[in-house]
N, C-alpha and C positions, 0 to 999 in steps of 0.2 A: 504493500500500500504506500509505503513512503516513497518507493520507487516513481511509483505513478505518478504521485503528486507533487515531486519535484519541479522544479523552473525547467527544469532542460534535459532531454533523453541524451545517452551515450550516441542513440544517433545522431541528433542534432548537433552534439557539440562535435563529430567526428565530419559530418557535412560543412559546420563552419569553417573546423581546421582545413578543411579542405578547401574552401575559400580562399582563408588568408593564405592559401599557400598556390594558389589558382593567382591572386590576385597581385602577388609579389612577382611573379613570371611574367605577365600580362603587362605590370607597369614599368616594368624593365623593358622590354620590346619596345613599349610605348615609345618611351622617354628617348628612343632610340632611333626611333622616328621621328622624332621630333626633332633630335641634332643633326641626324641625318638630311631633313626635310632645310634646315639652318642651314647647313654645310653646302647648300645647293646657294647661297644668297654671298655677298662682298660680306666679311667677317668684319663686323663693325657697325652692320645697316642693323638697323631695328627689324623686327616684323609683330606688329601684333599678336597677343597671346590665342586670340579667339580663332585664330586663322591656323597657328600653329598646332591649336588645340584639334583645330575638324580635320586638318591634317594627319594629326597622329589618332584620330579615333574612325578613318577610314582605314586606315594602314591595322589597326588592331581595337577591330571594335570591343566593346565594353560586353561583358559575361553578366548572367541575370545576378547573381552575386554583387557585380559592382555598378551594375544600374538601379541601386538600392539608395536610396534618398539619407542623407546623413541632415546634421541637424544646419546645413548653410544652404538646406533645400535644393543640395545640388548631387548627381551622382558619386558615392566614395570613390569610383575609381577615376572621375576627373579631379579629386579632392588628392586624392595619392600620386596621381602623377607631379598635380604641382607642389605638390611634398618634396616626391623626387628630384626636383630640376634645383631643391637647394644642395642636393650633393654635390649638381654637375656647375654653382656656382663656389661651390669653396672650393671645388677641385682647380678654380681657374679658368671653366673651361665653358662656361658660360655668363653672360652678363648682362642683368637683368636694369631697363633706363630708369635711369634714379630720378625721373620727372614725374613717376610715379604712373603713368601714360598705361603701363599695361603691355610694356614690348619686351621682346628677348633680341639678343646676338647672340652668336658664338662668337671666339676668339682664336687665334692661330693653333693653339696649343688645342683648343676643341677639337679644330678640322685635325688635327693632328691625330691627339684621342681616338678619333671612329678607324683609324686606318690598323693602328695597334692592340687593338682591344673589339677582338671580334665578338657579335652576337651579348649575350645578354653580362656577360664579360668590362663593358662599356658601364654599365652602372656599378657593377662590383666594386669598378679598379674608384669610380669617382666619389665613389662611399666611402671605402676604404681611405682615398688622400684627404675626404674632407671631415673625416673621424680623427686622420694624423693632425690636421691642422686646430679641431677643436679641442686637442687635448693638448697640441703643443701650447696653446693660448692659455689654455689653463693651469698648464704648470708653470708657463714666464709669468702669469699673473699671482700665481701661490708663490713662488718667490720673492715679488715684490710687493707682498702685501706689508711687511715691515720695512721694506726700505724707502715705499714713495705713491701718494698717489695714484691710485689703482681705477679704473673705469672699465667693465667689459660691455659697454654701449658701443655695439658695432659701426653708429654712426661717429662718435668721438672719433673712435680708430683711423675711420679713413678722412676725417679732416683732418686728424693730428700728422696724419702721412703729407697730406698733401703742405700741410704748413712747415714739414721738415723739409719741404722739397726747396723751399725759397728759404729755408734757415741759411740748408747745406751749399746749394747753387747761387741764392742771392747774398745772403750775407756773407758766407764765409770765402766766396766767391767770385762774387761781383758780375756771376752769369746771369742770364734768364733760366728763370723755371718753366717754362714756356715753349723756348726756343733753345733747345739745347747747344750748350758754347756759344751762344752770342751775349758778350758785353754790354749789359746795360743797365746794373747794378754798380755803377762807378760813380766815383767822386762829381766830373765834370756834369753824365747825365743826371745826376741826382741834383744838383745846383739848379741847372739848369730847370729839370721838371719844378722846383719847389716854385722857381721866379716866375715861371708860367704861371703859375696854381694860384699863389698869392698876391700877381698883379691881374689876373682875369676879373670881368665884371661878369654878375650873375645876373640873367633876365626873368624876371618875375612872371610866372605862367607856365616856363618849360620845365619845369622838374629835375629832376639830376641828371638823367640820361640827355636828357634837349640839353641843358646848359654845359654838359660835357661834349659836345658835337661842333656847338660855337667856337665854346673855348680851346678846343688841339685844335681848329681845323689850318691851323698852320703850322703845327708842331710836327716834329720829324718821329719817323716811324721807331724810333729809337724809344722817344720819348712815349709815344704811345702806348708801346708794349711795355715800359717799365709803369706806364700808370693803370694800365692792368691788373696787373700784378697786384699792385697795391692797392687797388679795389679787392679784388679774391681774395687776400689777408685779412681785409675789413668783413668781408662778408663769410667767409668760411665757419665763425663757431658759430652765429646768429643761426638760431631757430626759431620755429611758429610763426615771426610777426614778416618773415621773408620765405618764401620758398625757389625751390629750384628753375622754376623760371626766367623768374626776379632777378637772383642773382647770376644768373648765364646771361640775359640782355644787360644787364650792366657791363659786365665783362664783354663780351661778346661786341658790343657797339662800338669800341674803340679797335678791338681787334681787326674790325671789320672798316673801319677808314686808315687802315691800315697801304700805303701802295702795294706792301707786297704780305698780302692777311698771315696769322698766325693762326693755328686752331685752338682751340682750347684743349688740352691735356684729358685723356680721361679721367685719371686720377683724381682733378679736380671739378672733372663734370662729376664724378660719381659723389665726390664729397660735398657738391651745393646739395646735395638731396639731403642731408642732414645738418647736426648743428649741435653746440654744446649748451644751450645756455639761451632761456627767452628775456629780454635786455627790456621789454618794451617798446612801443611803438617809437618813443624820444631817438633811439639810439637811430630810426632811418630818416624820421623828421628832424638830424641834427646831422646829417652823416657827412655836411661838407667840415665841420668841425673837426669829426674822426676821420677824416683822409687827413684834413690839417696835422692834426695829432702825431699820424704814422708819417705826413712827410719830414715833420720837424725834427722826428726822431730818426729818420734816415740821413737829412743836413748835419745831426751829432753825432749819427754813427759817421758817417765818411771822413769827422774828422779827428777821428781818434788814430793811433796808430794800432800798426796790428797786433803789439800782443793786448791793446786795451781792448780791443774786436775783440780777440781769444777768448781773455779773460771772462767778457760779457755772455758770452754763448756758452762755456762752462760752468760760469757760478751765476745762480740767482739772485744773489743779493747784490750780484754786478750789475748783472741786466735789467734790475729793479730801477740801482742807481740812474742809470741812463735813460728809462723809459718814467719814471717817475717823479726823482730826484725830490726837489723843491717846489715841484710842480701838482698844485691842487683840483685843477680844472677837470671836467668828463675822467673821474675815477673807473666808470665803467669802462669805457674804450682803452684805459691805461689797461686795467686789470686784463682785459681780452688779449694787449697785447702781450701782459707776463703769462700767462695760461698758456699760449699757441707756441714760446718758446720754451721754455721749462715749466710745460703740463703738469710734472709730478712733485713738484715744490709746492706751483699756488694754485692748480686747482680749476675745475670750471663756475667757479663762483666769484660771480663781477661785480655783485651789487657790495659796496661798503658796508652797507647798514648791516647786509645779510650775515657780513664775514665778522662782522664786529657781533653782531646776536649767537651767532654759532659758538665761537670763543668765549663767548661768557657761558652761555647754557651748557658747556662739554668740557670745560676746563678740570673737572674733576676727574677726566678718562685719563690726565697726564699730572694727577697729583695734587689740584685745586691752588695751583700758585701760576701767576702768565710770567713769560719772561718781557724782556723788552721789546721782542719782536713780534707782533700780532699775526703774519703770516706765518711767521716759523711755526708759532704754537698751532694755528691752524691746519696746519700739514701732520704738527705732533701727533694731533685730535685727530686726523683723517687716517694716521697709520692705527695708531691705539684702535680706534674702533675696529680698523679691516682684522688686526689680529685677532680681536675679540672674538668676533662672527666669522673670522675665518674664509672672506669671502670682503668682495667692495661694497662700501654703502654709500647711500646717494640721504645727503643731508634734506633732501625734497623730498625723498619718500618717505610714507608709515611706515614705523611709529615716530622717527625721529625726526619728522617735517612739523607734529603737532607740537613738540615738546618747546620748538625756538620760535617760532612763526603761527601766532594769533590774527586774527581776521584783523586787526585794528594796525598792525605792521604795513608799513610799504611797501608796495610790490618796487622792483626795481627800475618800471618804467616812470613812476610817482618821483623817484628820486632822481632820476636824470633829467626830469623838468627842472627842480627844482639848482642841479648844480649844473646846468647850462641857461647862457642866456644870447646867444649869439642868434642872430635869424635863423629861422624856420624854414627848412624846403620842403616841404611837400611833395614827396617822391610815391605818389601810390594811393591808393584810394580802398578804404576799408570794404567794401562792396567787390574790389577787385576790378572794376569798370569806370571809367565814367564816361556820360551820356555823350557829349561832346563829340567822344571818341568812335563814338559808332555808328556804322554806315547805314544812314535812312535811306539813300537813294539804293544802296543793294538789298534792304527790306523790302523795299516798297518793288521794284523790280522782281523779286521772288513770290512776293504776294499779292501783287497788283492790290493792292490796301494803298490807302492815302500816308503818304511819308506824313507829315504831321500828327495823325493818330495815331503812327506805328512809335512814334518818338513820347506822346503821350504813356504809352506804356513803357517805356525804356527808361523816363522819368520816373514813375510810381517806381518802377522796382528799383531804381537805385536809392528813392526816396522810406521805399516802406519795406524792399525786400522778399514781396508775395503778391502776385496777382493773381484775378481768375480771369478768363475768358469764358464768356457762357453764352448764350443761343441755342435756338435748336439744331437740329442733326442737320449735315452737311452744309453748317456754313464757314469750316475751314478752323475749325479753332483749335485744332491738333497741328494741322500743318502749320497755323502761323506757330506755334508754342513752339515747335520744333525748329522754322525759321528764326525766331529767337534765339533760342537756346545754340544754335549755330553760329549765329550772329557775334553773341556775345564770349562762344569759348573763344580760349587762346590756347598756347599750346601749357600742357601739364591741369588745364580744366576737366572737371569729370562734369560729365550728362549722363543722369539716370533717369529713364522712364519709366513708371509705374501706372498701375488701372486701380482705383480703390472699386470697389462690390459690398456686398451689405453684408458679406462675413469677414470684411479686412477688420482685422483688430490694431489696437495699441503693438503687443506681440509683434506683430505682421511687418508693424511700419518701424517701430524705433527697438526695441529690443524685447528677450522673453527668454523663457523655458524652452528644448526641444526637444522630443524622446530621441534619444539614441540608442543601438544596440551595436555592443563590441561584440568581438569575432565569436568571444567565447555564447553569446546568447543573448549574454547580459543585458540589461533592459536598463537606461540612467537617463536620467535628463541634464541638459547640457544649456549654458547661455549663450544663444545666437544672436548676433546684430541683424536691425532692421538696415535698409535702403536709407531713412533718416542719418542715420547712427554711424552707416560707413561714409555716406559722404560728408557729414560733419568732420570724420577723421580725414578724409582727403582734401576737406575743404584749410585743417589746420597744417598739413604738409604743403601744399602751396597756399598761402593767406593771399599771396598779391592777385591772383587770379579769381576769375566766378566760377562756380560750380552751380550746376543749376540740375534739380530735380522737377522732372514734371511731373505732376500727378493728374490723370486722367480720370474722365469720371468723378470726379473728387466730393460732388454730392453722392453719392449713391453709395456711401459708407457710412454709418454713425461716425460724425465727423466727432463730437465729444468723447465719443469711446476711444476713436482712435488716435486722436491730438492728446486726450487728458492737460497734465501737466505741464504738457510743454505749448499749449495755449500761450500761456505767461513769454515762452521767449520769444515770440514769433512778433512782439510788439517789444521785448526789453533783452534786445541782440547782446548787450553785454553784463547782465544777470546772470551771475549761476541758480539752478533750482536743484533741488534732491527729487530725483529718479525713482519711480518706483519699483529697480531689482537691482538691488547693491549691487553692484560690479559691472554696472552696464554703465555707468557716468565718465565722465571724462578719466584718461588713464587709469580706468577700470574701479573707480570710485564711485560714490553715492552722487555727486554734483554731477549738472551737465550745461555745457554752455551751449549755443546755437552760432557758430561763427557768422559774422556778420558777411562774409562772402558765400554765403548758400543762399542762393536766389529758389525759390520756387513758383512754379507757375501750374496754376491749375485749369482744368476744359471743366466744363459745367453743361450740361444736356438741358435746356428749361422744360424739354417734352419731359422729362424725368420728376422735376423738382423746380418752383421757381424759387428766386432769389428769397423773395418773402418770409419763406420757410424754413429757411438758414437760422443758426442760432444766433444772436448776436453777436458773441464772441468773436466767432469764422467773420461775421459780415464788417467789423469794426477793425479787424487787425489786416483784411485784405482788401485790395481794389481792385475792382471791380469793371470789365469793360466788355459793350454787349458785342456779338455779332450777329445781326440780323437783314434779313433781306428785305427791309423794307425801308433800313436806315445805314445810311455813311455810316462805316467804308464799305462794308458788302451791297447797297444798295446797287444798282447799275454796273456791279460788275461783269456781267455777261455781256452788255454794249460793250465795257471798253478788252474785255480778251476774245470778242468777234472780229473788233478792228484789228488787233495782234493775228488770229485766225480766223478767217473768213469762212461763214457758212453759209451754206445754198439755203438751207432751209430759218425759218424765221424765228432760232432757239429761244433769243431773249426776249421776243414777244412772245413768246406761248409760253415762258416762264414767269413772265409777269402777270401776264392771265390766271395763271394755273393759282398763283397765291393770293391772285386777287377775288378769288372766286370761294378761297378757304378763309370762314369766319374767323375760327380762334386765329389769336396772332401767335399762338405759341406751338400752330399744329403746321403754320407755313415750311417749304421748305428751303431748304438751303442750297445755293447755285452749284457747289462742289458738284454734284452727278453730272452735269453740263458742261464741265470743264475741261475739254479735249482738245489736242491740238490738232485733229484730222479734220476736217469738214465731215458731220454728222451725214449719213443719207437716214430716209426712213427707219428703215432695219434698224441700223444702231439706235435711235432716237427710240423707236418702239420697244427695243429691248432695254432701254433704261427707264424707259416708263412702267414697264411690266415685271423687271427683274427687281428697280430700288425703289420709285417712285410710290406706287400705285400700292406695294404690302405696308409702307409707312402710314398710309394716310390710311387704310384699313384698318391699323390698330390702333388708330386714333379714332375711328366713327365706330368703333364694335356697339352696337346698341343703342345707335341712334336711327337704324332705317334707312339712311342716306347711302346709296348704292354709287359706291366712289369710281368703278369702272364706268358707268354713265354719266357723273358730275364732272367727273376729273380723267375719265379716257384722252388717249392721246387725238384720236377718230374727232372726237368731239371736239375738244381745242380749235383742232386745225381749222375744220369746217368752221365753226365763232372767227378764227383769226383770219380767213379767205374771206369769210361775208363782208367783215369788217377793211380790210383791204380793200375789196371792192367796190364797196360803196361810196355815193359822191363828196359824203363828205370826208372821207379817207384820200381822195384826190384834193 
């Protein structure tokens, strides 16, 4: 009887093993396909994940075992394979665009890979070197847990490489990091950039990238590429309040008025996609101060001799002197720059206030006495505790974020208002857009819609962040949301599409519970992110860009059920609220915030639901704009895409008829079915009367008698629109 009544039969559990073990064969193949399928492309180009993916799932389709829905509502075995492809990224041998975009490359050493390592042999060997690499990292890091400074945040890593690159090559050097062997970290260019920099005038309007285009546009290519450079150093630890787009067109735009271009280095394309450290918005609204900063400190370094150079790059209380000295001003931007050169002294903590709170709140891990040195002790602190725990800790995480850092403390962009006072550039727009910037005349061109109302909506959502589009069915309010939403990405922008229905939940849209079952049977539930929840997370890996989710249908949900709580942020973008499933808020906490660059736009059916019927809540925090065939901009648009393509037959008047002739205004329909670029003959014109036309307006008269194939037939129409033509007074 126990037998019986157990969770799981010896057969089941021997069918599963048989799975996982079906399923490890299968995704080895895969994954093999897939490099195989790369290996066909220039080793360096990107290819989309999703193309990649149908690629390798033609080459080795998916077993009813791994066509089994896991809790990200996606098949386990496309969930495993992109499991797999992190082997074949620490093996080297793959390289995944740190713009967050969703592409892969291979790399030489990949194509290299497939030729040596035959058959399912290929992921073996890439497991195998990327098991050697996360244990060599773990043991240089267990070594240096008492000697300095420890971080295993793989984004630290690859900015710390890329800033050793201009330590090793610019400073100690005097080469480019950039350009390998070319001189341009020297005395003379270094003079030279600084008198540019500090006799240039700034033009009010253009931003930093525009007033950086005026100001070299007669500087030599020398000079270019070392100011470069020295942007990438400014921007490399910065996280959140910059993302990898952001900091590649800064870079990139000088590169690029280059006579003879530079690329940008992988190494350092892969490190903008991360960051150590969020400074505040101050540190980009201030950033011509922090190039100041690092140039003036490049005009000290050039004129030191070189064992004072040495000296500086060896000891941190050297490089301190010269990068701080007697100098009080932008603490933060000093601190980023002793962080980027000796990491394991001071640490990725820039904010003053913060390092002065830590040191007092931890001063007992080193005895309860400070020496004279505030950072030294601060490093003491940072070793002590890594011994303790035996492992790094990050002074921002629980438990030891709550112990120093109360809601009433300064965040560290509060403080860099406060200890700068130098004009304000406005490099960026919280929203990730602005209106100005965007092409009406290609909106309006895409959707034959009035450029002035298309700009109406482009305003609200930079103004409020959420609109709706509503009307009834086919007058185009998907297609314009999607021209939107085109419109406005850039490159590292995510667009996510979504349909609400009347069983979308909270769950559904922002986060939840999911049952899962492991190989052995096991039955557990699991916390999955909604479409909400992930593009809020892509929207904080690039902040300078828009991200926009559409939601479709968006009435035909319990819109209260499924918003809940986060009603509140959809109107107070820089609130945090508490979440209703721990671990689902930001950085996997109870809070969540809604980044001010997630634009959402929603379609609205009014044959569904009129606006009336909305809650407040929905009708007060969104704007609202109709599209209807009977009013601007969809009015008459069949006149003006007949002039665009010309039809024999008389579409736009028998479309005007046709809703002039239906009472309700909410049962009219919408031109989209009309909207062809062929000249319509009969046939076609009858088979979209009988195929779209004619089943709409039936299940709008069900029970009223009105026989919609005799009111509203096509037969009929025409005959009304021929009488009517004919007649004298139609002449």
């Amino acid at each position: 009887m126990i037998w019986r009544t157990s969770r799981s039969t010896r057969g089941e559990y021997e069918q599963a093993w048989e799975g996982a073990l079906e399923k490890d064969l299968k995704t080895s193949e895969r994954i093999r396909a897939a490099i195989e399928f790369l290996a066909d492309k220039t080793p360096g180009d990107y290819v989309a994940i999703a193309e990649i993916w149908e690629h390798s799932l033609a080459a080795v389709p998916l077993t009813p075992y791994e066509l089994e829905l896991n809790t990200k509502n996606l098949p386990r075995g496309q969930t495993n394979w992109r499991f797999a492809s992190s082997d074949f990224v620490g093996a080297g041998w793959l390289i995944k665009n740190p713009s967050g975009n969703g592409e892969w490359s291979i790399t030489e050493q990949g194509v290299d890979a497939l030729v040596r390592h035959p058959g399912n042999d290929l992921h073996a060997e890439a497991a195998r070197l990327s098991g050697e690499e996360r244990t060599r990292l773990r043991e240089e890091n267990g070594r240096a847990l008492s000697e300095r400074w420890v971080s295993t945040d793989p984004a630290q890593r690859k900015l710390l490489a890329a800033a050793d690159v201009i330590v090793q090559e610019g400073f100690r050097k005097g080469l480019s990091a950039f350009a390998p062997g070319r001189e341009v970290w020297t005395p003379n260019n270094i003079r030279e950039l600084h008198e540019l920099w500090t006799t240039a005038e700034k033009t009010d309007g253009k931003g930093f990238t525009g007033n950086l285009t005026l100001q070299f546009a007669h500087a030599t290519d020398d000079q270019r590429l070392l100011m470069a450079e020295v942007i990438a150093l400014q921007l490399l630890p910065i996280g959140w309040i910059i993302g990898h787009a952001k900091k590649r067109e800064r870079v990139q735009s000088l590169l690029d008025s280059m006579s003879h271009p530079v690329e940008i280095p992988r190494l350092f394309d892969e490190a903008f996609g991360g960051g150590a450290f969020n400074p505040g918005q101050g540190m980009q609204t201030h950033i011509n101060n922090a190039i100041t900063i690092i140039l003036d400190l490049l005009l000290a370094w050039s004129a030191l001799s070189e064992d004072q150079q040495q000296e500086a790059l060896d000891e941190p209380l050297k490089w301190r002197e010269l990068v701080v000295g007697d100098k009080s001003g932008f603490p933060t931007q000093r601190y980023a720059l002793l962080y980027l050169v000796h990491p394991g002294f001071f640490g990725p903590i820039v904010s003053a206030d913060h390092r002065q709170r830590i040191r007092q709140t931890f001063v007992g891990e080193i005895g309860g006495e400070f020496s004279e040195d505030p950072d030294a002790d601060l490093q003491r602190i940072q070793i002590a505790l890594q011994v303790k725990e035996r492992k790094p800790v990050n002074f921002y995480d629980e438990p030891l974020r709550s112990r120093w850092l109360t809601s009433d403390d300064k965040s560290p962009s509060e403080e860099l208002q406060q200890e700068t006072s130098d004009e304000v550039l406005h490099d960026g727009d919280p929203r990730g857009f602005v209106p100005s910037h965007v092409n009406l005349a290609g909106l309006e061109s895409a959707t034959h819609l009035d450029a002035a109302w298309l700009g109406r909506i482009v305003s609200a959502l930079h103004r409020r962040g959420q609109v709706i589009l509503y009307g009834p069915p086919g007058t185009g309010k998907t297609y314009v949301a999607r021209a939107l939403a085109d419109e406005l990405a850039k490159p590292g922008s995510v667009v996510k599409r979504i349909q609400f229905h009347p069983s979308y939940t909270y769950e559904d849209f922002f986060a939840g519970y999911r049952p899962v079952t492991d190989a052995a049977g096991q039955l557990s539930f699991s916390l999955a992110r909604g479409p909400l929840r992930e593009i809020a997370d892509e929207a904080r890996k690039n902040p300078d860009v828009p991200h926009v989710l559409m939601i479709d249908e968006i009435n035909r949900a319990n819109l209260s059920k499924v918003f809940g709580e986060l009603y509140y942020l959809l109107e107070y973008r820089n609130d945090a609220i508490d979440v209703l499933y721990a671990g689902s808020g930001d950085d996997g906490g109870k809070s969540f915030t809604l980044p001010a660059n997630v634009l959402i736009i929603g379609t609205m059916n009014t044959a569904d639901r009129s606006i009336a019927l909305l809650d407040s809540a929905m009708r007060r925090r969104f704007s609202f704009f109709e599209l209807h065939p009977d009013v601007e901009p969809v009015k008459d648009i069949l006149v003006r895409w007949s002039k665009k393509h010309p039809q024999s037959l008389p579409v736009a008047a028998l479309f005007n008829r046709l809703n002039a002739s239906i009472r309700d205004r909410e049962d009219r329909i919408g031109p989209s079915h009309l909207l062809h670029h062929r000249d319509l003959s009969k046939d076609d014109l009858r088979a979209v009367w009988e195929e779209s036309i004619l089943p709409l307006l039936e299940e709008r008269h069900v029970g009223t008698g009105v026989d919609v194939h005799v009111k509203y037939g096509l037969d009929a129409l025409l005959a009304v629109e021929s009488e009517t033509s004919d007649s004298p007074s139609a002449s």
